[in-house]
MARBA-3410 file (N, C-alpha, C, O; in Angstrom, 1 decimal):
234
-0.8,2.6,-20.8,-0.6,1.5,-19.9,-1.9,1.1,-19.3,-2.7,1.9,-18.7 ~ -2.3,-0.5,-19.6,-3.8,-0.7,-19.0,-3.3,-0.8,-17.1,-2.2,-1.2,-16.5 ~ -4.7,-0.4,-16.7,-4.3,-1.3,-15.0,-4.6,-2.5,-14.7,-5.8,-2.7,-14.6 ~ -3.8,-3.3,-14.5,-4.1,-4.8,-14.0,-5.4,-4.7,-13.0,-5.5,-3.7,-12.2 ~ -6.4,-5.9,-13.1,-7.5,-6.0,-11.8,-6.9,-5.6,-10.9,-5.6,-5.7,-10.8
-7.6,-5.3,-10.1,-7.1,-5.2,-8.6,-8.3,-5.7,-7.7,-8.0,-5.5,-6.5 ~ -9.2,-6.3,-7.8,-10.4,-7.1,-7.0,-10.3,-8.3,-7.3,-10.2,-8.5,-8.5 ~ -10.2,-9.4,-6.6,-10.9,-10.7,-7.3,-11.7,-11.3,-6.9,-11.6,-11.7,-5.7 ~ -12.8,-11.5,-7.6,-14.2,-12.7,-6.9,-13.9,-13.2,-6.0,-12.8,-13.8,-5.7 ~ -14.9,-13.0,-5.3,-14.8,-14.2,-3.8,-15.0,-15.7,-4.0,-14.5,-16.5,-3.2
-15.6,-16.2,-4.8,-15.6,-17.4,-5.3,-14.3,-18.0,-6.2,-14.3,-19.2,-6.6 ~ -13.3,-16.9,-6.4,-12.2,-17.3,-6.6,-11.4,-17.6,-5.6,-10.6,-18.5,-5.7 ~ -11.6,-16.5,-4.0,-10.4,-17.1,-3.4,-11.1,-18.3,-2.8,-10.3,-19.2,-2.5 ~ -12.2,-18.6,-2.7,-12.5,-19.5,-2.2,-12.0,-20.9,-2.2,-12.0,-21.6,-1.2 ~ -11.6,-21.4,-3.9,-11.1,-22.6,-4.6,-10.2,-23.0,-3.5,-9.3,-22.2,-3.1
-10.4,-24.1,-2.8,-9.7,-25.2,-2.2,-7.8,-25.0,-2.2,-6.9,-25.0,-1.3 ~ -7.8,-25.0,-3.6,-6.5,-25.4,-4.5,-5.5,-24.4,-4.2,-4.3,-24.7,-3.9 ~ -6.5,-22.8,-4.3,-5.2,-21.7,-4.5,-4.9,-21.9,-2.8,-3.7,-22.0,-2.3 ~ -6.0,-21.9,-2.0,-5.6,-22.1,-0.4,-4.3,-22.9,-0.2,-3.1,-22.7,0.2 ~ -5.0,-23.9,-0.7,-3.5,-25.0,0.0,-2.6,-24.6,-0.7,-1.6,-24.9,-0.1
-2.3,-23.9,-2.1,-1.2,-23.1,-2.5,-0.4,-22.2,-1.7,0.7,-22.6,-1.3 ~ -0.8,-21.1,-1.4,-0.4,-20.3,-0.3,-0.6,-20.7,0.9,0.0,-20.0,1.5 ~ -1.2,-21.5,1.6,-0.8,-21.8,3.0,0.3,-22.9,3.0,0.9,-23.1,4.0 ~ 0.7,-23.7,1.8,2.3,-24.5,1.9,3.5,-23.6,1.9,4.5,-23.8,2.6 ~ 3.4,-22.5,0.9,4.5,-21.7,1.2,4.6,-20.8,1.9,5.7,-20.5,2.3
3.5,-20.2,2.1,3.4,-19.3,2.9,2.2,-18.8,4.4,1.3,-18.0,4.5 ~ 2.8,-19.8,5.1,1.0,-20.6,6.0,0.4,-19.0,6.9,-0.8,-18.6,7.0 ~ 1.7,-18.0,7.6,1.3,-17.4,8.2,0.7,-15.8,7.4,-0.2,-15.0,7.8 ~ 1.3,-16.0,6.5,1.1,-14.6,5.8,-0.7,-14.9,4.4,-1.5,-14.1,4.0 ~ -0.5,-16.2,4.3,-1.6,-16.6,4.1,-3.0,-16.4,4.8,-4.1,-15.8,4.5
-2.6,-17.1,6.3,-4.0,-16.7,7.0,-4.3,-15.3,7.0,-5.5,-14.9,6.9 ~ -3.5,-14.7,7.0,-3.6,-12.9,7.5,-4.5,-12.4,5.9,-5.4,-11.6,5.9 ~ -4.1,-12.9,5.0,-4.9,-12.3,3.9,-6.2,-13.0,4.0,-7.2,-12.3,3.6 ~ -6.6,-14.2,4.3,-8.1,-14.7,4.5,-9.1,-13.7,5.9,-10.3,-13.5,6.0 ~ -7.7,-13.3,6.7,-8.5,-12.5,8.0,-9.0,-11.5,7.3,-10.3,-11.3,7.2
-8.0,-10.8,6.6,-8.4,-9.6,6.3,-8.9,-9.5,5.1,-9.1,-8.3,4.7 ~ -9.1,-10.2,4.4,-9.8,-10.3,2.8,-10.9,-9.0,2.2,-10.7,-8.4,1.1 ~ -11.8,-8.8,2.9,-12.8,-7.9,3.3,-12.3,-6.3,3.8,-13.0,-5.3,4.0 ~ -10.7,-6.4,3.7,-10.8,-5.3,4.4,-9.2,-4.2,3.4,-8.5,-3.3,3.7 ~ -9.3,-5.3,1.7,-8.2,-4.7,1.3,-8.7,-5.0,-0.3,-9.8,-5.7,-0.5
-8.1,-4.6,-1.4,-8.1,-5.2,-2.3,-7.4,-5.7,-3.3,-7.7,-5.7,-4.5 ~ -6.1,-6.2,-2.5,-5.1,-7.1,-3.3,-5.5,-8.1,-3.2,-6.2,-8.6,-2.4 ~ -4.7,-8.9,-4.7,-5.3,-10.1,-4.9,-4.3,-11.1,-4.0,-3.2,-10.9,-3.5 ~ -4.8,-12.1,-3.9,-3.9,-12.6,-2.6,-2.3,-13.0,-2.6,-1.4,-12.9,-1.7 ~ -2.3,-13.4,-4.1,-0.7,-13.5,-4.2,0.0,-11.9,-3.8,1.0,-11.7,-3.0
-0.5,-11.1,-4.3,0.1,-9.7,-3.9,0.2,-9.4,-2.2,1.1,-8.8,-1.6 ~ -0.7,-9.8,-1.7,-0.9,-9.9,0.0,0.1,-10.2,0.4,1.2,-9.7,0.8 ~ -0.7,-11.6,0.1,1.1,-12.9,0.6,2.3,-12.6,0.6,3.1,-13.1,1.3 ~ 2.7,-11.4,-0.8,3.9,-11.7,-1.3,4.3,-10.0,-0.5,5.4,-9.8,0.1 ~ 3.8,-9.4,-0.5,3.8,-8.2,0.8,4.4,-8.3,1.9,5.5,-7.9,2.4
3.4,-9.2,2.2,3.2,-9.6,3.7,4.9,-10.3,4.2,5.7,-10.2,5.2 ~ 4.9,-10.9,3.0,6.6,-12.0,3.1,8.0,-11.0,3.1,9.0,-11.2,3.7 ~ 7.8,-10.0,2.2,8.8,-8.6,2.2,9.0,-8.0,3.6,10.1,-7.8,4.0 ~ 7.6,-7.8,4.5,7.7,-7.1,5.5,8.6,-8.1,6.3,9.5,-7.6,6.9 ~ 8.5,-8.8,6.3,9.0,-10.2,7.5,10.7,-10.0,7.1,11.5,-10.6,7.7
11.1,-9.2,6.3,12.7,-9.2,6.1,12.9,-8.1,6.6,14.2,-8.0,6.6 ~ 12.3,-7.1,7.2,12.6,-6.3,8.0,12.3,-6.0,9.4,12.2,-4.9,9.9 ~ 12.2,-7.6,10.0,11.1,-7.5,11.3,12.3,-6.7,12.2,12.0,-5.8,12.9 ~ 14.2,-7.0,12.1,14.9,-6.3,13.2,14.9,-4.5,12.9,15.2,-3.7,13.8 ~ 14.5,-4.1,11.7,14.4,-3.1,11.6,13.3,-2.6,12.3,12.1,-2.9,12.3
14.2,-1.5,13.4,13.1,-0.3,13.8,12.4,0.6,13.2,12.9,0.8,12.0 ~ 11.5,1.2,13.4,10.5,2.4,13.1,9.3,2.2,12.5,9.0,1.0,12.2 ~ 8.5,3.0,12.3,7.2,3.2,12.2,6.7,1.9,10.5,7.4,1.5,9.7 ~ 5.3,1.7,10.6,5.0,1.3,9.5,4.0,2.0,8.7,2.8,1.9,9.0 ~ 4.4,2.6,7.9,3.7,3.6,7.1,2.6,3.3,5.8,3.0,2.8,4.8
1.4,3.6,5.8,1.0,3.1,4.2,0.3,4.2,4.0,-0.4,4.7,4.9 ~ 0.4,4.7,2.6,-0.3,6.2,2.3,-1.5,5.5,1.4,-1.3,4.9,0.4 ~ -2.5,5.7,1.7,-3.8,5.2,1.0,-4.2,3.4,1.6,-3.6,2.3,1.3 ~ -5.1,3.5,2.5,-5.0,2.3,3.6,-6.3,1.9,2.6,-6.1,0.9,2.0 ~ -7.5,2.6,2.4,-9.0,1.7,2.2,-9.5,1.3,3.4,-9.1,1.7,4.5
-9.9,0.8,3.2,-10.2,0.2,4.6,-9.4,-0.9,5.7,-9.8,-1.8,6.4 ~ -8.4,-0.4,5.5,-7.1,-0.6,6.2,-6.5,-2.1,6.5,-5.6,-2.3,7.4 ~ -6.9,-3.1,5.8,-6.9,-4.6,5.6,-5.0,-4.1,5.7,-4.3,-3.9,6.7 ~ -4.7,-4.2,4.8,-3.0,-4.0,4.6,-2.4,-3.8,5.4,-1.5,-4.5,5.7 ~ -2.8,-2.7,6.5,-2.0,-1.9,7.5,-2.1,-2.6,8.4,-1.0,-2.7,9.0
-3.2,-3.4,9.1,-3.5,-4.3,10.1,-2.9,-5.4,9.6,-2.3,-5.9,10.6 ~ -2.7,-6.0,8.6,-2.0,-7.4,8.1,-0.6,-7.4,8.7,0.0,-8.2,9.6 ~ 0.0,-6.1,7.8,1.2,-5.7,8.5,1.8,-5.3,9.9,2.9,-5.2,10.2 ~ 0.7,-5.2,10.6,0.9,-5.0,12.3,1.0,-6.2,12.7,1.9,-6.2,13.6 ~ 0.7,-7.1,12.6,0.8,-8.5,13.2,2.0,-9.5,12.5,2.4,-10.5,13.1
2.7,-9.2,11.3,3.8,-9.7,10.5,4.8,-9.3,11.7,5.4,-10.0,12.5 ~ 4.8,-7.9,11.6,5.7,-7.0,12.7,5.3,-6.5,13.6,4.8,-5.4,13.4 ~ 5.3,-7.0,15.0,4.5,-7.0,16.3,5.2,-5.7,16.9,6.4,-5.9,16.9 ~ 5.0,-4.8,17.2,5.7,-4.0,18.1,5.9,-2.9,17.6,6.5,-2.0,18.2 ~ 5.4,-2.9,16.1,6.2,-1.3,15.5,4.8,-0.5,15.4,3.8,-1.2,15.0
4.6,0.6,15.5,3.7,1.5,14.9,2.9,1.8,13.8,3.5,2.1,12.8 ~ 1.9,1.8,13.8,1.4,1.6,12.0,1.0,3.0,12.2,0.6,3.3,13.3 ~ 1.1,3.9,11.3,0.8,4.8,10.9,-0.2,4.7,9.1,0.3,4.4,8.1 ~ -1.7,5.1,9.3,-2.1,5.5,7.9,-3.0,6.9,7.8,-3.6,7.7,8.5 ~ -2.7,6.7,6.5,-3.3,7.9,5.3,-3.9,7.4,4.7,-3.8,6.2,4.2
-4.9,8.4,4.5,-6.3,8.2,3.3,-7.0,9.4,3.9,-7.1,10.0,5.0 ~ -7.5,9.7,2.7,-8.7,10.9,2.6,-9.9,10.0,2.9,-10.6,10.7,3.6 ~ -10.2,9.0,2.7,-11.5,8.5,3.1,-12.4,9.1,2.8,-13.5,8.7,3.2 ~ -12.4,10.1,1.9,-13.5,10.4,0.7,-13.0,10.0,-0.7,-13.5,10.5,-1.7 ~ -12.0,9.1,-0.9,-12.1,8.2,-2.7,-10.8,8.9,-3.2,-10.2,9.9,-2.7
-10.3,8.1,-4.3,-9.3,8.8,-4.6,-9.5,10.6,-5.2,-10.7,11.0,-5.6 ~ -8.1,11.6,-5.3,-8.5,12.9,-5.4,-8.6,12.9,-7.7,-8.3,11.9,-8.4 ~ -8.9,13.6,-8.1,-9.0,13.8,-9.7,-8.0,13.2,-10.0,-6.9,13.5,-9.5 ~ -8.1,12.1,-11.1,-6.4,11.8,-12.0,-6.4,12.8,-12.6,-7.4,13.4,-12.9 ~ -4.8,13.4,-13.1,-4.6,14.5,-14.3,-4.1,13.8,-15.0,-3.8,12.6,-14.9
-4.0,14.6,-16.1,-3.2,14.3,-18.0,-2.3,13.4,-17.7,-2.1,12.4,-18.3 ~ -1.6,13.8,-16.5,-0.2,12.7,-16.4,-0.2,11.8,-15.7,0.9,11.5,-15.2 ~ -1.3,11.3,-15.4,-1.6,9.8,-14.8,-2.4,9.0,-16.4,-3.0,7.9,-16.5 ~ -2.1,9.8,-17.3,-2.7,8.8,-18.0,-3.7,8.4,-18.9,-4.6,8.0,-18.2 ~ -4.0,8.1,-20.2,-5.9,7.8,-20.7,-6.6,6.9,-19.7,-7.7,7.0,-19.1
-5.4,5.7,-19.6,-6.3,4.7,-18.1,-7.1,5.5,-17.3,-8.3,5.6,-17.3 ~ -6.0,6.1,-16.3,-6.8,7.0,-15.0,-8.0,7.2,-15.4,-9.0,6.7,-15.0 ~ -7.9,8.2,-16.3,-8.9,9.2,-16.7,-10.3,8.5,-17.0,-11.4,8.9,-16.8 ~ -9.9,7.4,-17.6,-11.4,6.4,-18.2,-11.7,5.5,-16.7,-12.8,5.2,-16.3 ~ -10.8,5.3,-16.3,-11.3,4.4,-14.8,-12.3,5.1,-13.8,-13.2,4.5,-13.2
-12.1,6.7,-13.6,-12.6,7.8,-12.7,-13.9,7.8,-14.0,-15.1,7.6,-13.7 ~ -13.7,7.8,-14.8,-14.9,8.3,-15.3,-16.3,7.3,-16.2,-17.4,7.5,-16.7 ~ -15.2,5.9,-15.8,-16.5,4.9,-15.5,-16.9,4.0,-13.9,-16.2,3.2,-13.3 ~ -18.0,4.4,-13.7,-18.2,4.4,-12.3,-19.3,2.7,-12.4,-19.7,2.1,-11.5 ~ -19.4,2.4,-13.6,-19.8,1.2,-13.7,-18.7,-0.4,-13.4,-19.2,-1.5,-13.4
-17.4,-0.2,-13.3,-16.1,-1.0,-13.7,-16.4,-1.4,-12.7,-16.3,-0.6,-11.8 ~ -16.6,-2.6,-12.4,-16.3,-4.1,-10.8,-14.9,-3.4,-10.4,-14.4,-3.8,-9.3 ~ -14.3,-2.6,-11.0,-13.1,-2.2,-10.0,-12.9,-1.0,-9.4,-12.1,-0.7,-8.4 ~ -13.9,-0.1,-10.0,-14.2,1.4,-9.8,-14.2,1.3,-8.0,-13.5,1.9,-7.1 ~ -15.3,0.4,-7.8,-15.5,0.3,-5.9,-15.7,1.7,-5.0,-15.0,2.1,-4.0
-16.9,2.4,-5.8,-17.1,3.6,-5.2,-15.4,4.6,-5.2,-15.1,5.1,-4.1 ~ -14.6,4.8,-6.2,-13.8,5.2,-6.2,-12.8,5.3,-5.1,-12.4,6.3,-4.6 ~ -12.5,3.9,-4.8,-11.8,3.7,-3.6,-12.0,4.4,-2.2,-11.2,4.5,-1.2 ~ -13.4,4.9,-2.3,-13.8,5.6,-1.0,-13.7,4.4,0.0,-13.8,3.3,-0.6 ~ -13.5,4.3,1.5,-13.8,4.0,2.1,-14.1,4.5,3.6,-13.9,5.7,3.4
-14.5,4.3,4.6,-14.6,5.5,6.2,-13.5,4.9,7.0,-13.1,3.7,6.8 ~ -12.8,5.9,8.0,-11.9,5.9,9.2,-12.4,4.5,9.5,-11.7,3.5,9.3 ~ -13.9,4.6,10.2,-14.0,3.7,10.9,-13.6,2.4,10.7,-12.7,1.8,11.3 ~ -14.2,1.9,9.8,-13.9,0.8,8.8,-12.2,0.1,9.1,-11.9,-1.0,9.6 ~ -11.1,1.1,8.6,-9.8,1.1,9.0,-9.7,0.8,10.6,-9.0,-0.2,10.8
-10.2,1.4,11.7,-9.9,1.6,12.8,-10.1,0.3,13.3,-9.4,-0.2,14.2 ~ -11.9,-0.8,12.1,-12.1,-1.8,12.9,-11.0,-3.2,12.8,-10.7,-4.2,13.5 ~ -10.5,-2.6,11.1,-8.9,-3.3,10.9,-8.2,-3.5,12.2,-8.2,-4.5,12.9 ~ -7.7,-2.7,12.3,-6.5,-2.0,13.1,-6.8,-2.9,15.0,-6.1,-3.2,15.9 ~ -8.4,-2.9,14.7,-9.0,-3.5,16.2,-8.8,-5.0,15.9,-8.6,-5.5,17.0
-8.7,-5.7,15.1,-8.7,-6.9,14.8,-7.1,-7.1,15.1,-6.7,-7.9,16.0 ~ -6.2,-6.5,14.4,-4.9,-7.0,14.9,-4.8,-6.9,15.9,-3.6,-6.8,16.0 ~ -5.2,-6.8,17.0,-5.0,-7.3,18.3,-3.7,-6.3,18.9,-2.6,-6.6,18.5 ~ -3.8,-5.2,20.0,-3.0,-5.0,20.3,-1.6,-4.2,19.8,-0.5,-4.2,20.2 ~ -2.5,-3.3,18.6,-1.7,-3.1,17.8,-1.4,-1.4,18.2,-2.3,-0.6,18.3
-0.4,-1.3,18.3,-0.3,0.4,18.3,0.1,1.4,16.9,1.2,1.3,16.2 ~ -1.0,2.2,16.6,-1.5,2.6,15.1,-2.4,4.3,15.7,-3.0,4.5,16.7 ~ -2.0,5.4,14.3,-2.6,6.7,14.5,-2.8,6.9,12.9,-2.0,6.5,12.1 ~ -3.8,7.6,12.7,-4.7,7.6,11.7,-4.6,9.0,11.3,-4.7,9.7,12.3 ~ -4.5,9.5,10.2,-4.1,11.0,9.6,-5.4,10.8,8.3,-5.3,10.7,7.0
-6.0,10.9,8.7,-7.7,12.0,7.7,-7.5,13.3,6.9,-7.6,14.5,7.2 ~ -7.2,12.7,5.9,-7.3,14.1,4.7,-6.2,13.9,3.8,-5.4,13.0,4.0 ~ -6.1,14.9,2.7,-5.7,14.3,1.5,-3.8,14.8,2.2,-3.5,15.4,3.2 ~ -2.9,14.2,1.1,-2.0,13.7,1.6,-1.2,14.8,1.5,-0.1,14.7,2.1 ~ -1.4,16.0,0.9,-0.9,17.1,0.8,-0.5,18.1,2.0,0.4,18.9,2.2
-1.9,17.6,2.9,-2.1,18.2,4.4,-1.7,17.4,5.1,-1.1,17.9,6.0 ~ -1.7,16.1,5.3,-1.3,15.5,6.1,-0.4,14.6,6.3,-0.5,14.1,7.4 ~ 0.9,14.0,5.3,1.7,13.9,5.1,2.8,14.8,5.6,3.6,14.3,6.4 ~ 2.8,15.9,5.3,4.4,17.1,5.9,4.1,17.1,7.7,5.1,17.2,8.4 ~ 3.0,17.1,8.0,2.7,17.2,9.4,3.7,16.0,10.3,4.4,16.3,11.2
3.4,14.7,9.6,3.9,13.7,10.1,5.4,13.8,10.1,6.1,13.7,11.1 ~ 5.7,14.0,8.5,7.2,14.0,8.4,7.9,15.3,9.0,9.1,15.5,8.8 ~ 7.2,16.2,9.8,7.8,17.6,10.5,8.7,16.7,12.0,9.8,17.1,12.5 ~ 8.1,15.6,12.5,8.1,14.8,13.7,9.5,14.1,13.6,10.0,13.6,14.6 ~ 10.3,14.0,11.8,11.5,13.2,11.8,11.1,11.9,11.9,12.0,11.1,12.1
10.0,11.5,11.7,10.2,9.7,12.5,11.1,8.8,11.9,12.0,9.3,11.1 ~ 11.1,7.6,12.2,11.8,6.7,11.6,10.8,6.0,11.1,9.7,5.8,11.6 ~ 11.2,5.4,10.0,10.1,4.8,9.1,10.9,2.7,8.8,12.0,2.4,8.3 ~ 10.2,2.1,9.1,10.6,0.4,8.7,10.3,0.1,7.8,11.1,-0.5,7.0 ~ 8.9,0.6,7.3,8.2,-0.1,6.1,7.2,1.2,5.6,6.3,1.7,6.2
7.6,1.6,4.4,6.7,2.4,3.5,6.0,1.9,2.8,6.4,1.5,1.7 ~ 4.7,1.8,3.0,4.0,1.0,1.8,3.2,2.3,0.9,2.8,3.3,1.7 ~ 2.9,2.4,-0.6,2.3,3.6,-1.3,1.4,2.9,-2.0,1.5,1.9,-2.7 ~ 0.1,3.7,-1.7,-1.0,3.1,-2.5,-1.7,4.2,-3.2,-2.8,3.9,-3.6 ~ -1.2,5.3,-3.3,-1.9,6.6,-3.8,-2.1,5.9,-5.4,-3.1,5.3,-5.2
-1.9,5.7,-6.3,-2.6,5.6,-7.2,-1.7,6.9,-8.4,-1.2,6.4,-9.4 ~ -1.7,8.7,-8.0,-2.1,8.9,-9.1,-0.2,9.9,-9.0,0.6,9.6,-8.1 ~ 0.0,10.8,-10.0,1.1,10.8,-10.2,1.7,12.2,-8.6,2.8,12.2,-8.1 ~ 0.4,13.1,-8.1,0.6,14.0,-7.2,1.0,13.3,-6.1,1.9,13.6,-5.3 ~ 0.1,12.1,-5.9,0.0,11.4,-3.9,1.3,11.1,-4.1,2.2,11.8,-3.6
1.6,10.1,-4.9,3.3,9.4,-4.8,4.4,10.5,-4.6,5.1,10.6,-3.6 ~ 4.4,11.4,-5.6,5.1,12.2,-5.5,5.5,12.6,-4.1,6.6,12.5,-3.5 ~ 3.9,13.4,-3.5,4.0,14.1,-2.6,4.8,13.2,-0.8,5.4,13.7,0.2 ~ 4.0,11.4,-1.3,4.8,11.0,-0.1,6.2,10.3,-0.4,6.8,9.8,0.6 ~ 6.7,10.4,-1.4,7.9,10.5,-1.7,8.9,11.5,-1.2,9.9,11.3,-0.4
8.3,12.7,-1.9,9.2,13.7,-1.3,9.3,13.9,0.0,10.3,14.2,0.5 ~ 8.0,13.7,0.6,8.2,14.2,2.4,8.7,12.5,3.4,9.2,12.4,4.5 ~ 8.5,11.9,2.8,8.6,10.2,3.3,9.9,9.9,3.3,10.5,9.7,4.3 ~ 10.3,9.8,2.1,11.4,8.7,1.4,13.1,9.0,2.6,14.0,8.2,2.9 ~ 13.0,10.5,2.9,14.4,10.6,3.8,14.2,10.1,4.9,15.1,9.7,5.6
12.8,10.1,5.2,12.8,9.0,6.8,12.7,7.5,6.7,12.5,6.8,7.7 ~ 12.9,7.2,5.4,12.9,5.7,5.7,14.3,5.2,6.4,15.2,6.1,6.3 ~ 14.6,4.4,6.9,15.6,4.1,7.7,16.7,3.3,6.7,16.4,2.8,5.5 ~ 17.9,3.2,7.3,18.8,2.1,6.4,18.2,0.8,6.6,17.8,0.6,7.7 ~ 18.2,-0.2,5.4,17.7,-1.4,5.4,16.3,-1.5,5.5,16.0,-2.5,6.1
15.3,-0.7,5.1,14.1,-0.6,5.3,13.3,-0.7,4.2,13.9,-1.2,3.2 ~ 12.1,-0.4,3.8,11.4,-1.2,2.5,10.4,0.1,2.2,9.6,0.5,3.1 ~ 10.3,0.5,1.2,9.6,1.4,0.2,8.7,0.4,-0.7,9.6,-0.5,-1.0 ~ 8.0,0.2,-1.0,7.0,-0.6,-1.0,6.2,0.1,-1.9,5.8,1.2,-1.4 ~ 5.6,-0.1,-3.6,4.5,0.8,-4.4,3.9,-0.2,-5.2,4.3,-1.0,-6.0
2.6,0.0,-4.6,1.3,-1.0,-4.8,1.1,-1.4,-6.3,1.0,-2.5,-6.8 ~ 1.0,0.1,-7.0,0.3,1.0,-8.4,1.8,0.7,-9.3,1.9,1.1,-10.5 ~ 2.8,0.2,-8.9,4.0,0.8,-9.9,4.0,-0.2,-11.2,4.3,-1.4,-11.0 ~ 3.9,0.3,-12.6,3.8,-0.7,-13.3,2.5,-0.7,-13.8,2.3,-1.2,-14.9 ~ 1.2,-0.2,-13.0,-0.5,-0.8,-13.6,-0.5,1.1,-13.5,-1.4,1.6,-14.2
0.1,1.8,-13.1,-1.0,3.3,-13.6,0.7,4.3,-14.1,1.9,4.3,-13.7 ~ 0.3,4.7,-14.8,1.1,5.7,-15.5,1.7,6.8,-14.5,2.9,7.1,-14.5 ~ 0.6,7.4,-13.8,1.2,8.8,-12.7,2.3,8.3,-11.6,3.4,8.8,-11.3 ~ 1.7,6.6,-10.8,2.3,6.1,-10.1,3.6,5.7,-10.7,4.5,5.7,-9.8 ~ 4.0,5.3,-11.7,5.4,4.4,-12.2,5.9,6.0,-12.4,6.8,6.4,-11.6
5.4,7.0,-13.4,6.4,8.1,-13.7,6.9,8.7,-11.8,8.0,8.8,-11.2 ~ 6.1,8.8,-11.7,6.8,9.8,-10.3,7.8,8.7,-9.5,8.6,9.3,-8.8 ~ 8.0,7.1,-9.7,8.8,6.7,-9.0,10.0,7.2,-9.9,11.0,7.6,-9.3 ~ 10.0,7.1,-11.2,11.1,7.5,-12.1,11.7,8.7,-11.9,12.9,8.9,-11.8 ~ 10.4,9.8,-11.8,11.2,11.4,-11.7,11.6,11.4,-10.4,12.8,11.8,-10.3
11.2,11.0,-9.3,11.4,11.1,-8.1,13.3,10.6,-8.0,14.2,11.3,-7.6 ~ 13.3,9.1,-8.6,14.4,9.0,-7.9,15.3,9.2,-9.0,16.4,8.6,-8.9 ~ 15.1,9.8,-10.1,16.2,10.5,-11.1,16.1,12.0,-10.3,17.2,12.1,-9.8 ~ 15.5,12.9,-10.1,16.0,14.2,-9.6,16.6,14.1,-8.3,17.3,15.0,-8.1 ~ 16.5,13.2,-7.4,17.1,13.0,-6.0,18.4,12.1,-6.0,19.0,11.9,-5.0
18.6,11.6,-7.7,19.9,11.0,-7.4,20.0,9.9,-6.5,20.9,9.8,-5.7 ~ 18.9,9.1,-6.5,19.1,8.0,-5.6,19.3,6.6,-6.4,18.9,6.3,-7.5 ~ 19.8,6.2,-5.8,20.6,4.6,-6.2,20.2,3.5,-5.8,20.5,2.3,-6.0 ~ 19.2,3.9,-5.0,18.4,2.4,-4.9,18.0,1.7,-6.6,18.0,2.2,-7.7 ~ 17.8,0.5,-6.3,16.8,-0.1,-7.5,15.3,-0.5,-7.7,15.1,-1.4,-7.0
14.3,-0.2,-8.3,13.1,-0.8,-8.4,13.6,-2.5,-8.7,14.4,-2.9,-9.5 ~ 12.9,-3.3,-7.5,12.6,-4.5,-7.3,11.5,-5.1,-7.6,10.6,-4.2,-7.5 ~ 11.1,-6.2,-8.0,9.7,-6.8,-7.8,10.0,-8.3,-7.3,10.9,-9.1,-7.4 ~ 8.9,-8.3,-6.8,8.5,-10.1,-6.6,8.2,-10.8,-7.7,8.1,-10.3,-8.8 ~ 7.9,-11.7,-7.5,7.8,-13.3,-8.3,5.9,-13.0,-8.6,5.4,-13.7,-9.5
5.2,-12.2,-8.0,3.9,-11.8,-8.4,3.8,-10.4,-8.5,2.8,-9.9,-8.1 ~ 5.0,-9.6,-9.0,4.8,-8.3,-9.4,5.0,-7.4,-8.6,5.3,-6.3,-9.2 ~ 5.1,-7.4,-7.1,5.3,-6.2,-6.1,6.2,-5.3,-6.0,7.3,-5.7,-5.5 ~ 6.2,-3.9,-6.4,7.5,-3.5,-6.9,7.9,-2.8,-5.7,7.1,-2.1,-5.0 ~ 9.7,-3.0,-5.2,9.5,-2.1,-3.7,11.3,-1.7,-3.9,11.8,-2.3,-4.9
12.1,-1.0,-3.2,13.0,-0.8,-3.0,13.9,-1.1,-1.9,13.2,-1.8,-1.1 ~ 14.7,-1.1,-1.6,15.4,-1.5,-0.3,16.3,-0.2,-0.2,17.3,0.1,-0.9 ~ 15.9,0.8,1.0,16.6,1.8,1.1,17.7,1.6,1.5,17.8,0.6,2.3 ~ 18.8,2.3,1.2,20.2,2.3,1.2,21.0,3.7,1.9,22.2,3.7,1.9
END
């Protein structure tokens, strides 16, 4: 399975055309991806079309979750869609951890060419960076979990929270897994599971598969009209 881009030139979003595209159908979730452009690296239909999912769960309570932030453009997008709820993110903020065998030939050739316009310092990005996200949504209440997801993932889910919006951006077949397993019972009824990677990397699509064939869950993988694949917990 190849991975679709995940960058696009700035001189692409710039085109006049695609703008007035997305700001007719979608004017508020539009701006939010021009705020934050700089601070994520979905391409904007995927933003937009994010951004428009979370808005079906604005009466849903609880936390907004995203495991693998970057420099936290997404998680700040999503604080201002839904005013009032908690963002919670994850990232190691030292790059993604080793792909294994079962993420894939992709994985393995993407990590190990460091020349690829998509490579981007191996998705490294710093806290701070995220935090200055997080300061731009304005008023947003948000707590930040540093280190790989193994360690800090079960910590959060020890707490019970309630979860509104799961968004997953780990990438490789262990992160999903692991915030799967510790995540997915706190998502709330009527709430949104959200997987960035599902479909473009091999580890990420298998583990939504094993995950919700050994847990016997009945949800369905969904996508949008530009690919976003997410669930509707049940």
């Amino acid at each position: 399975m190849r991975q679709e881009p995940r960058m696009v030139a700035l001189n692409r979003l710039r085109k006049p055309a695609g703008y007035a595209r997305l700001m007719s159908r979608y004017p508020r979730e539009a701006r939010l991806f021009y705020k934050y452009r700089s601070y994520t690296m979905g391409s904007p239909q995927t933003v937009v079309q994010t951004l428009h999912l979370c808005r079906s769960v604005r009466k849903v309570e609880g936390d907004l979750v995203e495991c693998g932030v970057w420099r936290g453009g997404m998680s700040a997008a999503m604080a201002e869609i839904l005013r009032g709820h908690t963002s919670v993110l994850f990232d190691s903020f030292e790059g993604l951890p080793n792909a294994q065998q079962i993420d894939g030939p992709a994985a393995l050739a993407y990590q190990a060419d460091v020349t690829s316009r998509d490579y981007h310092d191996n998705c490294r990005a710093s806290e701070n960076e995220a935090r200055r996200a997080m300061t731009m949504a304005g008023n947003a209440k948000y707590r930040i979990f540093s280190g790989w997801f193994r360690e800090t993932v079960p910590k959060y889910a020890a707490e019970h929270p309630n979860i509104a919006v799961l968004r997953l951006d780990g990438d490789w077949y262990e992160s999903i897994t692991t915030c799967l397993d510790e995540l997915f019972q706190h998502v709330v009824h009527g709430g949104l599971v959200i997987v960035d990677d599902y479909g473009s990397w091999d580890g990420c699509t298998r583990a939504m598969h094993d995950f919700l064939s050994r847990t016997h869950a009945t949800e369905a993988i969904r996508k949008t009209r530009s690919g976003v694949a997410y669930l509707v917990k049940r």
